[in-house]
Backbone as CSV, one residue per row, in Angstrom:
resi,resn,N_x,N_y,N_z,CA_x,CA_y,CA_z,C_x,C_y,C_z
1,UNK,-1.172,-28.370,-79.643,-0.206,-27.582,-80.392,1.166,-28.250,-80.324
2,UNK,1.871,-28.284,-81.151,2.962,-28.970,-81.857,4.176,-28.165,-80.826
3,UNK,4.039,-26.946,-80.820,5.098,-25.857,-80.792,5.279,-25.657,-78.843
4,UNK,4.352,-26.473,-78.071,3.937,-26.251,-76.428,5.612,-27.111,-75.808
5,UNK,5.592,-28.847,-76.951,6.611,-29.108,-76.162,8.001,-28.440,-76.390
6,UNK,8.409,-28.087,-77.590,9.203,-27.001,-77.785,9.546,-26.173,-76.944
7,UNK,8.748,-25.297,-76.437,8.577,-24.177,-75.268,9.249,-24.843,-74.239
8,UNK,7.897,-26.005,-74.103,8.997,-26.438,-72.316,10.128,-27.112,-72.415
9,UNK,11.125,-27.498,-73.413,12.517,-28.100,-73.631,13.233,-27.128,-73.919
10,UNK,12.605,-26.049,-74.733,14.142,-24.710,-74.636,13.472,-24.140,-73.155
11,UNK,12.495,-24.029,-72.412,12.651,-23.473,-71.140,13.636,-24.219,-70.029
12,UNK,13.779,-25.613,-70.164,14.143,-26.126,-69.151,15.703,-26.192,-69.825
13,UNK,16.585,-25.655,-71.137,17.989,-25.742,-71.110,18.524,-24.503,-71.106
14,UNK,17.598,-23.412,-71.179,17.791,-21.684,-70.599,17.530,-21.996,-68.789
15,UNK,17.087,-23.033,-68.388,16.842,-22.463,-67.117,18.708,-23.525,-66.256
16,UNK,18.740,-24.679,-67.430,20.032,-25.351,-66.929,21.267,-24.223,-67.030
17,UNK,21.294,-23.930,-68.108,22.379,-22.636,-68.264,22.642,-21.354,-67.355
18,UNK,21.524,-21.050,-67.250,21.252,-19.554,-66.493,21.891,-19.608,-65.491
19,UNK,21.472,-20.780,-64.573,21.634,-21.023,-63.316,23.315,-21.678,-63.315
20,UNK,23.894,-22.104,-64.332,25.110,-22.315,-63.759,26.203,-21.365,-64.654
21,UNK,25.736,-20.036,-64.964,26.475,-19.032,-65.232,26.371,-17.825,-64.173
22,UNK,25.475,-17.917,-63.070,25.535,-16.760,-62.387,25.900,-17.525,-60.837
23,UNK,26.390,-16.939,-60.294,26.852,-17.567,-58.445,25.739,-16.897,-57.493
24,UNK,25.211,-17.566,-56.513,23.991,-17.638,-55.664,24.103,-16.288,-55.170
25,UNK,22.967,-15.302,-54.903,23.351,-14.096,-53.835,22.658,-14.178,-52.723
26,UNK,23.095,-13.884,-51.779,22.130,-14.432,-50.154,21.979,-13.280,-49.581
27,UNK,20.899,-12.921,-49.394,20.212,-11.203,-48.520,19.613,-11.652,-47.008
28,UNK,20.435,-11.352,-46.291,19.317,-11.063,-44.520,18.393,-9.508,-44.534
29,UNK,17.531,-10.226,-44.738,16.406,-9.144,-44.362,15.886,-9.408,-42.623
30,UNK,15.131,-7.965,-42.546,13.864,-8.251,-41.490,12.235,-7.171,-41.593
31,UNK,11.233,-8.257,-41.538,9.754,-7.641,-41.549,9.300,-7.579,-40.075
32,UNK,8.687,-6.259,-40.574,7.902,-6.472,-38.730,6.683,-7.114,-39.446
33,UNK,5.970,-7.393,-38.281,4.472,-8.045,-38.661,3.584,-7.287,-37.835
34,UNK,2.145,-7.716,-37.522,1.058,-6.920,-37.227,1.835,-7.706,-35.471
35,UNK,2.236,-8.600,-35.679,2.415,-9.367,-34.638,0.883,-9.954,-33.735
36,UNK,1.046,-10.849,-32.643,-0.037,-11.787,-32.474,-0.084,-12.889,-31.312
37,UNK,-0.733,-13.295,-30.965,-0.513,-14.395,-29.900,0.391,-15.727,-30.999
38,UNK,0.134,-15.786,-31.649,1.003,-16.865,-32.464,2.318,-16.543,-33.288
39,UNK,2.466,-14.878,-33.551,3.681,-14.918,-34.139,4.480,-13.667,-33.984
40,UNK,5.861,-13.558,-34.061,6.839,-12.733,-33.876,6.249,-11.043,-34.377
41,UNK,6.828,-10.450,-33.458,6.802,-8.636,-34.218,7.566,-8.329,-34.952
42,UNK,8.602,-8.964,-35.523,9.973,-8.831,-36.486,10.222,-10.457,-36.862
43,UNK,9.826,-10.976,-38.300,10.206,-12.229,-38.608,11.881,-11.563,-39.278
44,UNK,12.714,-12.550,-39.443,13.897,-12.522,-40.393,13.765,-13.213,-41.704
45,UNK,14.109,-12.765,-42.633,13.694,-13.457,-43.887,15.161,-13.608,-44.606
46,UNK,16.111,-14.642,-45.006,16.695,-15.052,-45.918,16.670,-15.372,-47.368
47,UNK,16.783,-14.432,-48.188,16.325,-14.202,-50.096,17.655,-14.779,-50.553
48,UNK,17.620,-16.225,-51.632,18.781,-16.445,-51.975,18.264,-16.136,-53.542
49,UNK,18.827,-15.880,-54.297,18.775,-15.335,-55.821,19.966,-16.209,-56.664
50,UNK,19.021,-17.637,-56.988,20.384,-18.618,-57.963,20.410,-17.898,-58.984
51,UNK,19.444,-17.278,-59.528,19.979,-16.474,-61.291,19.161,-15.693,-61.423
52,UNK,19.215,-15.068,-62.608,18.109,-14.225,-62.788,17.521,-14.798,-64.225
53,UNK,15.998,-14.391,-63.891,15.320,-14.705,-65.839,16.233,-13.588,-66.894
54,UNK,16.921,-15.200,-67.774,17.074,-14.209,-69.028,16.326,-13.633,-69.857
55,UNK,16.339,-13.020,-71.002,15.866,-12.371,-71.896,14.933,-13.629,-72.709
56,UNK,15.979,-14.438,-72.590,14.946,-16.103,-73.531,13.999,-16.199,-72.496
57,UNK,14.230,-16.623,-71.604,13.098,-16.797,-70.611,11.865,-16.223,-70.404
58,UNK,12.403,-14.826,-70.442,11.167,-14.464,-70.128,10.571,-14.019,-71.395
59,UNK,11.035,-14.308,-72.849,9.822,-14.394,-73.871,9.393,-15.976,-74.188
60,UNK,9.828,-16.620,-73.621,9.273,-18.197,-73.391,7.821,-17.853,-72.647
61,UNK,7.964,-16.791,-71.243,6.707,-16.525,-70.944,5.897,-15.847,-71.463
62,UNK,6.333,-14.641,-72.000,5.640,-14.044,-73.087,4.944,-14.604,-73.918
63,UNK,5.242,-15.522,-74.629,5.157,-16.256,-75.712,4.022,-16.928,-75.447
64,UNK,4.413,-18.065,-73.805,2.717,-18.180,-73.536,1.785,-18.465,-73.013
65,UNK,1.938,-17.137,-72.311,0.432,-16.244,-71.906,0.058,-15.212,-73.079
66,UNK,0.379,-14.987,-74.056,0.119,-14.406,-75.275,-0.674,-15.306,-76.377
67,UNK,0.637,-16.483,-76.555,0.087,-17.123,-77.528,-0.813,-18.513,-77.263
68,UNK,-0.364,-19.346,-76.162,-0.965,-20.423,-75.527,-1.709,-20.581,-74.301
69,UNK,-2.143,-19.494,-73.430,-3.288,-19.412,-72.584,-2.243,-19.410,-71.224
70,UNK,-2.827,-18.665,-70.527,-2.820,-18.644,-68.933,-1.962,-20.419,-68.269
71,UNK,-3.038,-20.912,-68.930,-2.704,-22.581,-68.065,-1.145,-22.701,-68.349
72,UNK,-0.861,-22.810,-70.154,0.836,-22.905,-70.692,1.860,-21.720,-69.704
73,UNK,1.105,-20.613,-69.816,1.926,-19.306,-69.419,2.098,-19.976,-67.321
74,UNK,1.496,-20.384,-66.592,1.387,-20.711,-65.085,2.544,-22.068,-65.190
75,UNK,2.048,-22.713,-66.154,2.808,-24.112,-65.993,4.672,-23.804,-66.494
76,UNK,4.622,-22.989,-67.574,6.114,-22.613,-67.530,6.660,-21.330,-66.117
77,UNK,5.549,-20.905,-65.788,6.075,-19.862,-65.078,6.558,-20.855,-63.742
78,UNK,5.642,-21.830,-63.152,6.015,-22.351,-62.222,7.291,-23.555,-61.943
79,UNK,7.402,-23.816,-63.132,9.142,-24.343,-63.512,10.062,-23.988,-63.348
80,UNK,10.110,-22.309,-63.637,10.794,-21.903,-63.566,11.542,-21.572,-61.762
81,UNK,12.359,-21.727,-61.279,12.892,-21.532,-59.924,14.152,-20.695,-59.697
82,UNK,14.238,-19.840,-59.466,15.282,-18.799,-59.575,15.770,-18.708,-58.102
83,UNK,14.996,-19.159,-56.907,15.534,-19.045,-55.644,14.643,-19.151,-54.771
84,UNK,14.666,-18.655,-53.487,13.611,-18.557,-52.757,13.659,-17.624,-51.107
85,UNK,12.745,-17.415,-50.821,12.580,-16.663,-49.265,12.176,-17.221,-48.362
86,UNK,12.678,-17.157,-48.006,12.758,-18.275,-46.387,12.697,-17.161,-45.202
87,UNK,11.001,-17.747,-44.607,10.796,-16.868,-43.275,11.109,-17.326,-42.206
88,UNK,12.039,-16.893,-41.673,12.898,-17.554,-40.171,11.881,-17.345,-39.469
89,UNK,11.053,-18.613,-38.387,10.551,-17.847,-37.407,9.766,-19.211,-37.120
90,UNK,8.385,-19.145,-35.807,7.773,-20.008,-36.123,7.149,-21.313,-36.912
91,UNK,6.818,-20.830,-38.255,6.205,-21.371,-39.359,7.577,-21.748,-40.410
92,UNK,8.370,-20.664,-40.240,9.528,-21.679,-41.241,9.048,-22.170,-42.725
93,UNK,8.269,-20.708,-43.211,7.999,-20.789,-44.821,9.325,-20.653,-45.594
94,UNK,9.109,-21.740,-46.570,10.181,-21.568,-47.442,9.085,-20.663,-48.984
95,UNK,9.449,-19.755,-49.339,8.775,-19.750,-50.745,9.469,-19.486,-52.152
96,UNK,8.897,-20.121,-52.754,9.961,-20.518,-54.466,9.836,-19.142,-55.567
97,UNK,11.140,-18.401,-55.784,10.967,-17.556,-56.602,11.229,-18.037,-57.948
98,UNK,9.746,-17.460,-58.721,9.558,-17.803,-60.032,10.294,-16.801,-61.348
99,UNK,10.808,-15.957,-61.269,10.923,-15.245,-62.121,12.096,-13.670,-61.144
100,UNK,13.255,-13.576,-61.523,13.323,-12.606,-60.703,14.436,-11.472,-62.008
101,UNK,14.450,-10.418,-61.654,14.789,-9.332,-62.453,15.556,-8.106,-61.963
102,UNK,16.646,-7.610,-62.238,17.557,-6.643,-61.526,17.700,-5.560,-62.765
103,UNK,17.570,-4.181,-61.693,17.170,-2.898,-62.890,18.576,-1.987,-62.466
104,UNK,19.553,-1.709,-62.889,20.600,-1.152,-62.066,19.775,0.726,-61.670
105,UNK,20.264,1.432,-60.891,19.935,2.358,-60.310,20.958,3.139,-60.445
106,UNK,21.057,4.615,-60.305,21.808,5.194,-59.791,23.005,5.127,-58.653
107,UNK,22.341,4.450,-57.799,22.883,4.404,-56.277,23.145,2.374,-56.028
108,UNK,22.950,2.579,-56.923,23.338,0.856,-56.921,22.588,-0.152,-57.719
109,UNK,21.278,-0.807,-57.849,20.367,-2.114,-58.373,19.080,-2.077,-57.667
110,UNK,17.944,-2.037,-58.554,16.648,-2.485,-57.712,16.542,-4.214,-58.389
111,UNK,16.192,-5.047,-57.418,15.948,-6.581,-57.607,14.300,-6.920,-57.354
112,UNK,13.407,-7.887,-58.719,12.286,-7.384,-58.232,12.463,-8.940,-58.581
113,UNK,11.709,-10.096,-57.257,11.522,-11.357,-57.111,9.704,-11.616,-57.523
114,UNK,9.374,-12.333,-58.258,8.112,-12.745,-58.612,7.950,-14.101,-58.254
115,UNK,6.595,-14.354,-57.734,5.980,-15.559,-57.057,5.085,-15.296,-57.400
116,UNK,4.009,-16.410,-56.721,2.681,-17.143,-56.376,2.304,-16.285,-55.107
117,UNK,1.100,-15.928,-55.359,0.583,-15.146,-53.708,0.291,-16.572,-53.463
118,UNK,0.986,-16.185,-51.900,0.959,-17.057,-50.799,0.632,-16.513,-49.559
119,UNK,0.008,-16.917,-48.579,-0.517,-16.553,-47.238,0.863,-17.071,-46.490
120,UNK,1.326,-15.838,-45.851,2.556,-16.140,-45.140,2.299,-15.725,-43.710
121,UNK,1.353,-15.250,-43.420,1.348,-14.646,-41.789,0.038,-15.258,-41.118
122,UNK,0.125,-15.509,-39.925,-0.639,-16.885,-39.351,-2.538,-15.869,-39.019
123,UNK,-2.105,-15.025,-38.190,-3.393,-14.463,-37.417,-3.836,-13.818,-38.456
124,UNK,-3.710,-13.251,-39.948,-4.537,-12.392,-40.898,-4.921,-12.847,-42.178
125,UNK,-6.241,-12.328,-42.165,-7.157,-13.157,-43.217,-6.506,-11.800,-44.309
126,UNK,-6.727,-12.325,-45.436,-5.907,-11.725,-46.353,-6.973,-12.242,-47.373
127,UNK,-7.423,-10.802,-48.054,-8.466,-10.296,-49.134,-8.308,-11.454,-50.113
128,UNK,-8.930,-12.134,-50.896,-8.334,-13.076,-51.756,-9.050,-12.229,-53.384
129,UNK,-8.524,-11.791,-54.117,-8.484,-11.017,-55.025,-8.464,-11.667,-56.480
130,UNK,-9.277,-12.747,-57.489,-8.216,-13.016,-58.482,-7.415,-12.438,-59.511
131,UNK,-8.010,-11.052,-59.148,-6.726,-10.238,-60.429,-5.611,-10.131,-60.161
132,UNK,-5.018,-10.092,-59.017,-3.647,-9.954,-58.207,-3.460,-11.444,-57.625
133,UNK,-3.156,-12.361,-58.964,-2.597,-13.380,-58.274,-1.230,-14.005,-58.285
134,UNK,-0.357,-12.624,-58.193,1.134,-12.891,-57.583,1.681,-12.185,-56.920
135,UNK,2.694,-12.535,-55.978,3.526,-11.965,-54.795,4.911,-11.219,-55.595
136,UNK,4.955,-10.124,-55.321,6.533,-9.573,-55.405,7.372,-9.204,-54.888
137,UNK,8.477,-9.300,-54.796,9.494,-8.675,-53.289,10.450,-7.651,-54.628
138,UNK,10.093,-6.813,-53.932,10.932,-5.795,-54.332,12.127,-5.268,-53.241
139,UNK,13.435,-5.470,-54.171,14.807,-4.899,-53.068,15.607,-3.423,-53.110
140,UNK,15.873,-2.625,-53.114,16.144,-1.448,-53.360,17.385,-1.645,-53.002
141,UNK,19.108,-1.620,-53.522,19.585,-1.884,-53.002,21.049,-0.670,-53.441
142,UNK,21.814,-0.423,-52.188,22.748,0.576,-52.575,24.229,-0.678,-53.401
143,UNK,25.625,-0.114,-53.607,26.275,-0.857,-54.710,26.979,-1.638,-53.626
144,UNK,26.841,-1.566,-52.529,27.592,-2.693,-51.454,26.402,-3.991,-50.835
145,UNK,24.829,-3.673,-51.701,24.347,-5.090,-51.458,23.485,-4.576,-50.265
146,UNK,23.856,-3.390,-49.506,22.717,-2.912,-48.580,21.412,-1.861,-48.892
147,UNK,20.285,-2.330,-48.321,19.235,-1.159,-48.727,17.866,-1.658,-48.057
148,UNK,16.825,-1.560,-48.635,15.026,-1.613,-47.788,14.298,-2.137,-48.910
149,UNK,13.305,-2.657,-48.475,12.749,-3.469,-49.747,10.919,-3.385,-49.097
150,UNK,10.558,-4.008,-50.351,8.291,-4.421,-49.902,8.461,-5.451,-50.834
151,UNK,6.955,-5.854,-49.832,6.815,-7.155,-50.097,5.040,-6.588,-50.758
152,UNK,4.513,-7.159,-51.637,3.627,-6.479,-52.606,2.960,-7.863,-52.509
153,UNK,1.813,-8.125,-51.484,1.165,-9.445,-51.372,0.207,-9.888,-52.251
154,UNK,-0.643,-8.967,-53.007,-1.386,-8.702,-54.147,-1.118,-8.279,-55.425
155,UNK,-0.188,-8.417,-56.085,0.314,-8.295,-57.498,-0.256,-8.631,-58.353
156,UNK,-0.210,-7.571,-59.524,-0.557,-8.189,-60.836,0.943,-7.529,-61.910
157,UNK,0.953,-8.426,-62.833,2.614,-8.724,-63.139,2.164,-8.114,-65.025
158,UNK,2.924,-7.878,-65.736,3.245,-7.339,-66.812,4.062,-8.164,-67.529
159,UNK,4.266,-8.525,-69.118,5.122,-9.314,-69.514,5.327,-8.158,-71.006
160,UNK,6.528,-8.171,-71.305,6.836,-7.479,-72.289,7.333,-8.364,-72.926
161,UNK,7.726,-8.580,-74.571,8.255,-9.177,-75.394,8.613,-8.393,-76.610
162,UNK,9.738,-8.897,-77.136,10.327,-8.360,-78.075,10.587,-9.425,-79.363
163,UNK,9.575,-9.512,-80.156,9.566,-10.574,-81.549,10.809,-10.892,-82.163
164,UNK,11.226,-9.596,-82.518,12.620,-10.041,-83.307,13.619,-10.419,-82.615
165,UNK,13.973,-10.128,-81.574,15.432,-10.418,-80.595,14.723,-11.380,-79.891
166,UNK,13.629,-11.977,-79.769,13.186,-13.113,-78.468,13.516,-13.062,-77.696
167,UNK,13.417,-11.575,-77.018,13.588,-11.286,-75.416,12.375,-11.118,-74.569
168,UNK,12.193,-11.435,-73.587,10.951,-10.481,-73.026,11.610,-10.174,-71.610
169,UNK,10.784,-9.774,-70.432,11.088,-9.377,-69.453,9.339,-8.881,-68.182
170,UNK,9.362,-9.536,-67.182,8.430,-8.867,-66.357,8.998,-7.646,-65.691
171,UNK,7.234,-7.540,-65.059,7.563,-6.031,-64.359,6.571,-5.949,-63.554
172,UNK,6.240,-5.532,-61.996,4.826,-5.554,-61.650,4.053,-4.233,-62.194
173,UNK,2.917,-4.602,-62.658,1.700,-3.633,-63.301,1.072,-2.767,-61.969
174,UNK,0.638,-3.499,-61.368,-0.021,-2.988,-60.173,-0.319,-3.793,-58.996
175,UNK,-0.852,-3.013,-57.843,-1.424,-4.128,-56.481,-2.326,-3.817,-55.761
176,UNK,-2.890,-4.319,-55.019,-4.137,-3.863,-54.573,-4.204,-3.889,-53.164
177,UNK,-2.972,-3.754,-52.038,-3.242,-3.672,-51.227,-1.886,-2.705,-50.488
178,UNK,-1.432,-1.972,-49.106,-0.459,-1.538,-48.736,1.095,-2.511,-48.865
179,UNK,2.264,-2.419,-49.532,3.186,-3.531,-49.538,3.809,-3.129,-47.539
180,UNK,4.085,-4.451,-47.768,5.010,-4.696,-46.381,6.447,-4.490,-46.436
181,UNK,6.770,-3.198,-45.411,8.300,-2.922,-45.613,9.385,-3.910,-44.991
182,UNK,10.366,-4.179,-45.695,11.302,-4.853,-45.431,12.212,-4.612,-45.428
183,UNK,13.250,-3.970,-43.976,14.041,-3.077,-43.738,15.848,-4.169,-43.308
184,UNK,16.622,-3.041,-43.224,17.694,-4.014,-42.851,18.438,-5.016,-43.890
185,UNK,18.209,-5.104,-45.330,18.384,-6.034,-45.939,20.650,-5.984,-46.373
186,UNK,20.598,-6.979,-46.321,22.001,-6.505,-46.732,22.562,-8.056,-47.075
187,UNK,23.442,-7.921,-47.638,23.990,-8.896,-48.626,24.506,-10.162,-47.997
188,UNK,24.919,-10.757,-47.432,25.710,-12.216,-47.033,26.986,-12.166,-47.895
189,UNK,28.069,-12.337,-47.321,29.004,-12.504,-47.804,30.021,-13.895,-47.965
């Protein structure tokens, strides 16, 4: 298809732009874990957020996993880099956020980060599912940047699009397992 490299050259000058119109936001979180002979009962996790998916962006994804298959829709999704979570601790996972989205609230902003399920905790075998094959961190956050968040290890993700305005936007659909609370989160200044 004629129209694939298109896609990935306006994805990659929406993703140059995006990122140098918004300034980095840095969150200290902390997860407890099942804990283990190999790893901490409370990891610390550092969420930096370089931008958020615009409206182009995310009907670039829309566009295709709709119109050009799963493989086009994974390969732009994974280009895309909006930031990442970094698990302080032992293992010292860094993981790359693909897609991330802020819903304002009443009481302040919910921030919902989309990834790749990834195995982040050492001692637990973790269901391998292929309908839920992405990670979400969801942040709940009051208007000073503090609040509690989950971590949704089994996701399955939603893409909306809008034809005439060429907007779209994710959302998680559903998950298939308990999310992991992530308490303490608050802003970096």
């Amino acid at each position: 298809m004629k129209i694939r490299p298109v896609l990935v050259a306006l994805l990659g000058v929406c993703l140059c732009f995006s990122g140098a119109l918004s300034a980095a936001e840095k969150y200290n979180a902390k997860l407890f874990t099942r804990g283990g002979p190999n790893t901490e009962n409370v990891i610390k996790l550092e969420i930096t957020i370089d931008s958020y998916t615009s409206g182009e962006e995310g009907w670039i994804l829309f566009h295709a996993l709709n119109y050009e298959g799963w493989d086009q829709f994974i390969a732009a999704f994974r280009q895309s880099v909006k930031g990442h979570v970094a698990f302080k601790g032992a293992r010292g996972l860094n993981i790359a956020v693909h897609a991330a989205q802020v819903i304002p609230t009443e009481k302040g902003r919910k921030i919902m980060l989309f990834t790749e399920k990834q195995t982040w905790e050492v001692d637990v075998m973790q269901r391998t599912d292929g309908r839920f094959p992405f990670m979400v961190f969801e942040l709940d956050l009051d208007n000073k940047g503090a609040g509690e968040g989950k971590i949704y290890e089994n996701a399955q993700i939603k893409l909306k699009g809008d034809r005439e305005a060429g907007t779209g936007a994710l959302e998680m659909e559903s998950y298939s397992s308990a999310p992991k609370v992530i308490f303490g989160v608050g802003l970096v200044k």
